[in-house]
Backbone as CSV, one residue per row, in Angstrom:
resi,resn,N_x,N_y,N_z,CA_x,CA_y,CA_z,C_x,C_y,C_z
1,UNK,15.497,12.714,11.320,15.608,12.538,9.881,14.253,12.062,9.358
2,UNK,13.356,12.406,8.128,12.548,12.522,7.578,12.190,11.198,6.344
3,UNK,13.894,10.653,6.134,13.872,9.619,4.850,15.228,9.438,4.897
4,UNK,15.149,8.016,4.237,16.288,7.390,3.788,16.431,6.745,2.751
5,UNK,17.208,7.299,2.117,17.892,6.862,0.534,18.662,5.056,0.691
6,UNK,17.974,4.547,-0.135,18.482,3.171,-0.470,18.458,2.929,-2.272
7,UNK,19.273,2.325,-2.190,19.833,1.631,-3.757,19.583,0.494,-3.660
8,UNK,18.950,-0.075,-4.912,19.334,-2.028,-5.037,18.806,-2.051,-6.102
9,UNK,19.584,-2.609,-6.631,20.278,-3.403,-8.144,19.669,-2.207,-9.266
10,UNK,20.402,-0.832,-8.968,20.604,0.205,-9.590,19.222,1.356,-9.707
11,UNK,18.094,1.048,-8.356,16.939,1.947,-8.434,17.277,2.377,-6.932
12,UNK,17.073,3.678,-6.830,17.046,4.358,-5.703,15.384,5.089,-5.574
13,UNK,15.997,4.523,-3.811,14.300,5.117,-3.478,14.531,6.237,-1.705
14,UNK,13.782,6.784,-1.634,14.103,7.535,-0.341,12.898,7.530,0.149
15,UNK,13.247,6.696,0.845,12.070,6.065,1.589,11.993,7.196,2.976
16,UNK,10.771,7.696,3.076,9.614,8.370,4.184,10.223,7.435,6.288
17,UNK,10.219,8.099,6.866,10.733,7.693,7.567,9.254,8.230,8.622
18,UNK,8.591,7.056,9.980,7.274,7.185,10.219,7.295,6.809,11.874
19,UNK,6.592,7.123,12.693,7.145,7.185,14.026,6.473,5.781,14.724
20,UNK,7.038,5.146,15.218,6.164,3.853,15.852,6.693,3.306,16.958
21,UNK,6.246,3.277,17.961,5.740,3.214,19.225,7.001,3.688,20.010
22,UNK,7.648,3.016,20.764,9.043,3.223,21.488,10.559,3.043,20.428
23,UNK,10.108,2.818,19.335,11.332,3.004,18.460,11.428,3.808,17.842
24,UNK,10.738,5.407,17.865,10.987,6.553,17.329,10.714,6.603,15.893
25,UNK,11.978,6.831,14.894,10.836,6.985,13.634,12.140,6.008,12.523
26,UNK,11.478,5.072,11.939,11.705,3.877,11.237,11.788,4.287,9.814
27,UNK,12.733,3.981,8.605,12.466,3.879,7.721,10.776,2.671,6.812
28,UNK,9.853,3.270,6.328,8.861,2.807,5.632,9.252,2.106,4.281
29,UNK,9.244,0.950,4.103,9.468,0.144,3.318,8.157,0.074,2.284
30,UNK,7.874,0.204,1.304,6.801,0.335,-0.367,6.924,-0.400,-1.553
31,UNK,6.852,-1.740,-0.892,6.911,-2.129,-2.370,5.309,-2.379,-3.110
32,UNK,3.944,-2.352,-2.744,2.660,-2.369,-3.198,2.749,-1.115,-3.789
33,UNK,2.119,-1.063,-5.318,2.510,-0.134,-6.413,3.676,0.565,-6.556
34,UNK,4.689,-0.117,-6.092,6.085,0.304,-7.142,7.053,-0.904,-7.841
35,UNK,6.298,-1.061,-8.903,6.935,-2.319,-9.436,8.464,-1.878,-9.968
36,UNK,8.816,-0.774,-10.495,10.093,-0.482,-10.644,11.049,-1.063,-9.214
37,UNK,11.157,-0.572,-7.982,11.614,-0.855,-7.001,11.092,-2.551,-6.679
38,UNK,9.920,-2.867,-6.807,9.680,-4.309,-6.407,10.681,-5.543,-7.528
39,UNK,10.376,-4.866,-8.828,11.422,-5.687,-9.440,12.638,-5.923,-9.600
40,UNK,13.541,-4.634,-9.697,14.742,-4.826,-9.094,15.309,-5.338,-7.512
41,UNK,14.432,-5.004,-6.762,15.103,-5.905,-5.308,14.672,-7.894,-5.668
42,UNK,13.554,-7.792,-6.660,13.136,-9.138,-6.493,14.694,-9.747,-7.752
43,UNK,15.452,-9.123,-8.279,16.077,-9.687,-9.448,17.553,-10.115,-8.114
44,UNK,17.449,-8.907,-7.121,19.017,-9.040,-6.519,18.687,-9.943,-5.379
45,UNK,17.200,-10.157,-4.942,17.100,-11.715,-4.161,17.281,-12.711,-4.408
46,UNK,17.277,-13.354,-6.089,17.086,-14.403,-6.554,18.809,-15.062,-6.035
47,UNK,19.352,-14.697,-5.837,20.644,-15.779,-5.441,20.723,-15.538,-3.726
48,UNK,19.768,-14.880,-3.006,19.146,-15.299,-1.546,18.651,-16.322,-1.469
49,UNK,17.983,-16.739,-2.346,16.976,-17.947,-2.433,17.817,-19.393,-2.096
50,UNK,17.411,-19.971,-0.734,18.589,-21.288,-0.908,18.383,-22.243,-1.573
51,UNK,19.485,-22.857,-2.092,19.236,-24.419,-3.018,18.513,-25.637,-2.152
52,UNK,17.636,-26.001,-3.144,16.344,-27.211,-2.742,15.024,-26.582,-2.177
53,UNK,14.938,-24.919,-1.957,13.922,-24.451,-1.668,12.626,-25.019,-2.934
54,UNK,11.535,-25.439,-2.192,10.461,-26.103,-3.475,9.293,-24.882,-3.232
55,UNK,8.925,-24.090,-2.537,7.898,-23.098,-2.042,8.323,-22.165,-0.955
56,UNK,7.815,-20.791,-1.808,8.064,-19.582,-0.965,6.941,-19.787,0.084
57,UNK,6.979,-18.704,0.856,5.942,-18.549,2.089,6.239,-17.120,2.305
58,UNK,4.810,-16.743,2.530,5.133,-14.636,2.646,3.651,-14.476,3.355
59,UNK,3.940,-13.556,3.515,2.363,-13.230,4.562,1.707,-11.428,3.378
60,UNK,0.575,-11.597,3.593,-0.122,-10.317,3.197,0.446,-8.983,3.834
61,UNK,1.235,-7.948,3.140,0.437,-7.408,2.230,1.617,-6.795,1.372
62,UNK,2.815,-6.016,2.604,4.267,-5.396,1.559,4.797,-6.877,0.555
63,UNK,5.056,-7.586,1.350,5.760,-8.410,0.658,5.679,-9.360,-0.525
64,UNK,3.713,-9.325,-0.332,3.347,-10.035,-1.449,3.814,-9.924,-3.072
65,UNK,3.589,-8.488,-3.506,4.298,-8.421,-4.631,5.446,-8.524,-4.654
66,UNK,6.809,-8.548,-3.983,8.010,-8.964,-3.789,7.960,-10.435,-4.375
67,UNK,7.269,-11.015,-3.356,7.314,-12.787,-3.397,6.554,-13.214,-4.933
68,UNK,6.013,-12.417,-5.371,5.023,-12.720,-6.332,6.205,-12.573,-7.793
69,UNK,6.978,-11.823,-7.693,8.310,-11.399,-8.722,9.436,-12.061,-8.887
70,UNK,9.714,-12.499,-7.330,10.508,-13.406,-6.568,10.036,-15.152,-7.671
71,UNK,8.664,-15.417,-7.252,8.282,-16.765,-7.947,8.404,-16.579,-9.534
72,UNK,7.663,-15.526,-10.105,7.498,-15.389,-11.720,9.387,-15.386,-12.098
73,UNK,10.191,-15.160,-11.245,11.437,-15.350,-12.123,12.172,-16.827,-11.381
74,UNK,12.204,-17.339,-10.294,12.830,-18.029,-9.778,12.062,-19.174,-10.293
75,UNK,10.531,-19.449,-10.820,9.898,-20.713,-11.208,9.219,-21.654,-9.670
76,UNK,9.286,-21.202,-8.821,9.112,-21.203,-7.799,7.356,-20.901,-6.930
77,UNK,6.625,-21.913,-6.673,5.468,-21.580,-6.214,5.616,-20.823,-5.185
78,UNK,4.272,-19.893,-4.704,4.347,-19.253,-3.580,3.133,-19.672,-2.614
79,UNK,2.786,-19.498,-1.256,2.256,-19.345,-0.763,1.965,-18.345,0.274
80,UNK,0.438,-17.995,0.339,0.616,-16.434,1.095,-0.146,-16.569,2.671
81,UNK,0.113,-16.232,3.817,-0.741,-16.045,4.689,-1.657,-14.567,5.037
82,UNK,-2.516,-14.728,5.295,-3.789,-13.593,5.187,-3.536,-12.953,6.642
83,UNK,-3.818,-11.713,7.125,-4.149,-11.358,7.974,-5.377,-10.932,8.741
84,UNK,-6.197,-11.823,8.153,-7.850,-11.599,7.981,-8.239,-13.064,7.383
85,UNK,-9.082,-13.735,8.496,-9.984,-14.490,7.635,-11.119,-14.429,7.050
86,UNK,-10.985,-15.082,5.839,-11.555,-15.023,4.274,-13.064,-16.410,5.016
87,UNK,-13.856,-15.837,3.833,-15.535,-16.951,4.191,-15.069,-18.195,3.855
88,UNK,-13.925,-17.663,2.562,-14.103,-19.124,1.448,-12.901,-19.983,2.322
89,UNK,-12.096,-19.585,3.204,-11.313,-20.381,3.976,-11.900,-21.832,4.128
90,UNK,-10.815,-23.182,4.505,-11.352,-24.016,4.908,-10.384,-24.782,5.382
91,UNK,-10.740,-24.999,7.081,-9.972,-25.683,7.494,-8.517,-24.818,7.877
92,UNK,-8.836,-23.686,8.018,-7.482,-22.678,7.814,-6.834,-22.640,9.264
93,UNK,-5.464,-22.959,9.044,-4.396,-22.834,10.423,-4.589,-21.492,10.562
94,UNK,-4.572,-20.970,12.071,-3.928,-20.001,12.553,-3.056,-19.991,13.403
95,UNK,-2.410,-18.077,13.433,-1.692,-18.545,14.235,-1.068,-16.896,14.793
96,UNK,-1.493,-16.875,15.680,-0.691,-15.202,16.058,0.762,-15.398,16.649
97,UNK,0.395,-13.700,16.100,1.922,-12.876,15.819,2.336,-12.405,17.307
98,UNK,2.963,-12.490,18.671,2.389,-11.639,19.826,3.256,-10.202,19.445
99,UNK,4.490,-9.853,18.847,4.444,-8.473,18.500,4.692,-8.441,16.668
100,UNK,4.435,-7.277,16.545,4.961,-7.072,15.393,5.633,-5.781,15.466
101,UNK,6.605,-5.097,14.658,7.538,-4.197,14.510,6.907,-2.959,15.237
102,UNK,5.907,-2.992,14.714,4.477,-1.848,14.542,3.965,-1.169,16.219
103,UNK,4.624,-2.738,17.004,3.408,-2.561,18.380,2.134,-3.228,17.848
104,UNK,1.325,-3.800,16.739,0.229,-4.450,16.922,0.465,-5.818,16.763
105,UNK,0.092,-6.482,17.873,-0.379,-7.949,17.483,-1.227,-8.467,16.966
106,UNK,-1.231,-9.449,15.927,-1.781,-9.978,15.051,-2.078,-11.401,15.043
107,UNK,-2.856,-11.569,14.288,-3.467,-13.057,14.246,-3.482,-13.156,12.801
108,UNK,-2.642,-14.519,12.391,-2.260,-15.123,10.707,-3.168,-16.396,10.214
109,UNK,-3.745,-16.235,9.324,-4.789,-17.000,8.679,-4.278,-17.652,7.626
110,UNK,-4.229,-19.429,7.545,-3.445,-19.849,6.110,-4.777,-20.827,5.621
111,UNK,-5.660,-20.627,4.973,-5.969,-21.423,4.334,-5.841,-23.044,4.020
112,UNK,-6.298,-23.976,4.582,-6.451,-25.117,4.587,-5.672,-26.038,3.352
113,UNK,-6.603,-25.725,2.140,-6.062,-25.881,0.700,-4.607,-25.336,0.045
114,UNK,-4.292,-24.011,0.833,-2.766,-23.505,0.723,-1.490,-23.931,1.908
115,UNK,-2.339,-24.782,2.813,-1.424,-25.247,3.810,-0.993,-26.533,3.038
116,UNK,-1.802,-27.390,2.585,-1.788,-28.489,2.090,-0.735,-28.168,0.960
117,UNK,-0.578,-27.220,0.415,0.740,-27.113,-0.791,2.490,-27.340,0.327
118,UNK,2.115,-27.101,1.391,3.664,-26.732,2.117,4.006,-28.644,2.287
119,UNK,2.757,-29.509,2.690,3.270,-30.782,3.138,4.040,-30.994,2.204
120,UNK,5.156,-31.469,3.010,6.326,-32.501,2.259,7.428,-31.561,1.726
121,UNK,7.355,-30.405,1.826,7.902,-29.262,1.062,9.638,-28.560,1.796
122,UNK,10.307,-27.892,1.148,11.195,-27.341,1.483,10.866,-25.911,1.448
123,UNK,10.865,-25.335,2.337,9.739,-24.105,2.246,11.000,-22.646,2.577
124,UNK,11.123,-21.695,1.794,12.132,-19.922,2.371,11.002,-19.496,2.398
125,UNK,10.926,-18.725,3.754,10.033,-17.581,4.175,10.646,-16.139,3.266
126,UNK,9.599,-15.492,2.801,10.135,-14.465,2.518,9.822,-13.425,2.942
127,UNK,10.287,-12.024,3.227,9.924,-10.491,3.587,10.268,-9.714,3.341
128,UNK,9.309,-8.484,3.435,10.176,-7.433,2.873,11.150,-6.713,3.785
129,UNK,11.163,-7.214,5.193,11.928,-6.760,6.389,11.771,-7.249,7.361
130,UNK,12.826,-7.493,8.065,12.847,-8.608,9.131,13.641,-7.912,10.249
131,UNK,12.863,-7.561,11.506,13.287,-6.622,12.169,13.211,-7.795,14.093
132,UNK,11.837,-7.741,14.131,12.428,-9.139,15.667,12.345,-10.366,15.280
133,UNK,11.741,-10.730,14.120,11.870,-11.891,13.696,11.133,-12.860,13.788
134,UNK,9.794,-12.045,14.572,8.302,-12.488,15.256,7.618,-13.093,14.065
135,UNK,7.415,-12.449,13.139,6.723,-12.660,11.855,7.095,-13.993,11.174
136,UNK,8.518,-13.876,10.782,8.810,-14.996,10.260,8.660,-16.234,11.609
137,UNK,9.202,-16.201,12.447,8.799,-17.302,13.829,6.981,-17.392,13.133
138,UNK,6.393,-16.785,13.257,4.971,-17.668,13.024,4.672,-18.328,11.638
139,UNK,5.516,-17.469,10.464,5.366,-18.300,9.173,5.911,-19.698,9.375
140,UNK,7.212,-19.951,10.237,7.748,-20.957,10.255,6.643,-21.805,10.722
141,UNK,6.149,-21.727,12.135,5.301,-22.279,12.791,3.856,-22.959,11.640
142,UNK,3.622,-22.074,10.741,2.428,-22.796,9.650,3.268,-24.229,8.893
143,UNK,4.672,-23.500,8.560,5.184,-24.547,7.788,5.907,-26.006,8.784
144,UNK,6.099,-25.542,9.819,6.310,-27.257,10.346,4.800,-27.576,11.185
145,UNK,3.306,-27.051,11.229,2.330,-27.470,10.831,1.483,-28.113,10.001
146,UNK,1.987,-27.236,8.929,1.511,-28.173,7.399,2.200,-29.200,7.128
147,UNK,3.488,-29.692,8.127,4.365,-30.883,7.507,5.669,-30.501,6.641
148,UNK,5.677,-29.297,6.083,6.988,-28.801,5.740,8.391,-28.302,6.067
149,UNK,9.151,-28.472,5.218,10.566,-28.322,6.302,11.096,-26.705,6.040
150,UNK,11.348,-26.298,7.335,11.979,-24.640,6.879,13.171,-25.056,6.164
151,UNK,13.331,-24.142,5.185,14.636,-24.420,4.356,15.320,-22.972,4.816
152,UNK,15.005,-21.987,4.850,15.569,-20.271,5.426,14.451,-19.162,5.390
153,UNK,15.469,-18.348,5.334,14.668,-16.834,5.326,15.080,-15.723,4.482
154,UNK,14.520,-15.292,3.959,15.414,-13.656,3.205,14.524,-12.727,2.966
155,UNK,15.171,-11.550,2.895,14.492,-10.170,3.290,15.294,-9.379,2.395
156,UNK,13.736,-8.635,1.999,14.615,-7.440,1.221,15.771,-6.650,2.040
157,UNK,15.331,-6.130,3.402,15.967,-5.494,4.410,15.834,-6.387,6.052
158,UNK,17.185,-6.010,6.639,17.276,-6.440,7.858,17.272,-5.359,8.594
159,UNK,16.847,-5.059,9.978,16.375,-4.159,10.910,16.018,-4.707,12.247
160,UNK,17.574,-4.109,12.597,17.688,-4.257,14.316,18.158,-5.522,14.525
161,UNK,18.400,-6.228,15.555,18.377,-7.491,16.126,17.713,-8.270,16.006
162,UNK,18.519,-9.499,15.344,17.337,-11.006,15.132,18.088,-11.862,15.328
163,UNK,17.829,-13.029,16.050,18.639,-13.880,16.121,18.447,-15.262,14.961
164,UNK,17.772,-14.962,13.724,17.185,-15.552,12.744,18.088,-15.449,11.541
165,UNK,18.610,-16.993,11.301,19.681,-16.636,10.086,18.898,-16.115,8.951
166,UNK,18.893,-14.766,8.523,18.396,-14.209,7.978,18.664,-13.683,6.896
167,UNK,18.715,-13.849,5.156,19.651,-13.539,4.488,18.864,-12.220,3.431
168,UNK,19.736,-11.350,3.553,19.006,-10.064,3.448,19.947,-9.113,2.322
169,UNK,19.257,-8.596,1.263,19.552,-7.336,0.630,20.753,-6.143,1.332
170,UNK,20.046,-5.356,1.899,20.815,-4.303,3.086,19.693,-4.554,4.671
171,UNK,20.928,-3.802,5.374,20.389,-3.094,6.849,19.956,-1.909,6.640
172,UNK,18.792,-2.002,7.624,18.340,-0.256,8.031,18.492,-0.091,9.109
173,UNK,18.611,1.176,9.192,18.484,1.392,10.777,17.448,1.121,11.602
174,UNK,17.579,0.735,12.597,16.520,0.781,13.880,15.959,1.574,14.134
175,UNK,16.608,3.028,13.900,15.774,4.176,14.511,16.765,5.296,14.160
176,UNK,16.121,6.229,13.450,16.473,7.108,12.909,16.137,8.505,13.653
């Protein structure tokens, strides 16, 4: 199969389906330049969001505009981790990824000055898909670094097995 048709909160998208590594071929998730689709999934997350959460947490690059739609309506600060360190960094936690969905492992860059927003904090990781659960495991890892407490997780989409209470939009398949 080539694509898969998904709905949420009344926009349909048929999403491109792309081959990666030993899991054959995956639905491709787009929310960077489609604010139609980024805003409606960000309107049907807002009651994902758990009570006493004080700061999002999202990593570069799908999810950012999610989380960024997610904060402008929920009132809610965000914070982002880089996948690349920046000059102007300072003092920046890292922290690798050993897989990601993809097959590449990665190394996560948080900024010193943006770690310092999580101390003391009640912190939801957010994503646009949460498939082993690797990703969010290292966001967590910045936030009980910086001194903050995980409050949860939510995802536009869930995919495959996680053992991460994970509170999510829809499932996709694993492998199409």
């Amino acid at each position: 199969m080539d694509h898969l048709n998904v709905n949420i909160g009344g926009v349909s998208r048929t999403l491109p389906t792309v081959r990666t590594g030993n899991l054959g071929r995956v639905p491709l998730v787009e929310f960077v330049g489609d604010s139609e689709f980024t805003n409606a999934v960000a309107q049907e997350m807002l009651a994902l969001i758990p009570e006493g959460t004080e700061v999002l947490l999202t990593v570069v690059t799908n999810a950012l505009p999610l989380t960024h739609e997610l904060s402008d309506r929920s009132g809610l600060p965000y914070v982002c981790v880089r996948k690349k360190r920046r000059t102007y960094m300072q003092n920046p936690l890292i922290q690798d990824v050993p897989s990601m969905t993809l097959g590449v492992a990665e190394t996560l860059w948080l900024d010193g000055p943006h770690a310092a927003r999580l101390h003391g904090k009640r912190v939801t990781v957010v994503q646009d898909v949460v498939a082993s659960g690797g990703t969010a495991l290292a966001l967590t890892r910045f936030i009980e670094r910086a001194g903050g407490t995980l409050e949860g997780y939510v995802a536009a989409f869930k995919q495959g097995q996680t053992t991460l209470p994970v509170r999510y939009l829809q499932e996709l398949p694993r492998s199409l």
